[in-house]
C-alpha positions as CSV (number, residue, x, y, z in Angstrom):
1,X,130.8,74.7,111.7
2,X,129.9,77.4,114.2
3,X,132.3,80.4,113.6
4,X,131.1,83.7,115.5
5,X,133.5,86.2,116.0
6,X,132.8,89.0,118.1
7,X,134.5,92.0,119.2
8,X,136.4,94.5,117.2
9,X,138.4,92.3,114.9
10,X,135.1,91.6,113.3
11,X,133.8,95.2,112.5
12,X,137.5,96.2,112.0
13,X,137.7,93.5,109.2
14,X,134.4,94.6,107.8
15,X,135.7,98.6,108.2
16,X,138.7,97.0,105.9
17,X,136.4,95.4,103.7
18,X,134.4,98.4,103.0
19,X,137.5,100.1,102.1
20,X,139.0,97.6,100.1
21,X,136.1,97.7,98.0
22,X,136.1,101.5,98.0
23,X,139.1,101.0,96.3
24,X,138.1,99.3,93.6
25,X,135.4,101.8,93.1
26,X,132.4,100.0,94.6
27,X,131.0,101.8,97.6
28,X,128.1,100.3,100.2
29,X,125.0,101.1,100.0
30,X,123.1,102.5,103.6
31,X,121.1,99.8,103.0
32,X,124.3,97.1,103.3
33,X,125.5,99.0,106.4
34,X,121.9,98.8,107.9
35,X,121.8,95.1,107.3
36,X,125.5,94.6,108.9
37,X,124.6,96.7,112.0
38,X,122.0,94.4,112.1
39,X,123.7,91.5,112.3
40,X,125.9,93.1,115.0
41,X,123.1,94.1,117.0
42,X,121.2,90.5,116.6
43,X,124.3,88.6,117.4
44,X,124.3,86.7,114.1
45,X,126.7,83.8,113.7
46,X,128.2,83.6,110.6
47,X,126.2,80.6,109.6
48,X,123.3,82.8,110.1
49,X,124.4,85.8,108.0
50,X,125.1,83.3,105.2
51,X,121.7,82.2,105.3
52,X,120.3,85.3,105.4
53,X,122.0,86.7,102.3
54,X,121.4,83.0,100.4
55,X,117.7,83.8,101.4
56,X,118.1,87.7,100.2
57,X,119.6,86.9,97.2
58,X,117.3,84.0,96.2
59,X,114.5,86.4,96.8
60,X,116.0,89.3,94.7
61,X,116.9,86.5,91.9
62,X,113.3,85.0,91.7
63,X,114.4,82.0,92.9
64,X,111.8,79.8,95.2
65,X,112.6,79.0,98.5
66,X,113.8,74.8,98.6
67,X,112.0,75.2,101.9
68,X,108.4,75.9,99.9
């Protein structure tokens, strides 16, 4: 399931989910906007930003890689 979409309608959705979650009083850290400029400016696909935050989040969680 390859899903990439590029262009504006994907930083315009994620300007609308930053303010959607502004709205309910959670705001981004510069950290979070670093890591999605990053995926912009890598190309990501959206399979590979999953994976990246499963592997972040693992990480942060203590959980060992299934890889390991």
């Amino acid at each position: 399931m390859k899903t990439t979409t590029d262009g504006p309608s994907r930083l315009q959705r994620r300007r609308e989910a930053v303010q959607l979650h502004r709205i309910e009083g959670y705001e981004f850290s510069a950290e979070q906007h670093a890591m999605f400029e990053m995926f912009d400016r890598e190309g990501f696909t959206d399979e590979q930003r999953l994976e990246y935050l499963r592997t972040r989040a693992r990480a942060r969680a203590g959980v060992p890689n299934a890889a390991e």
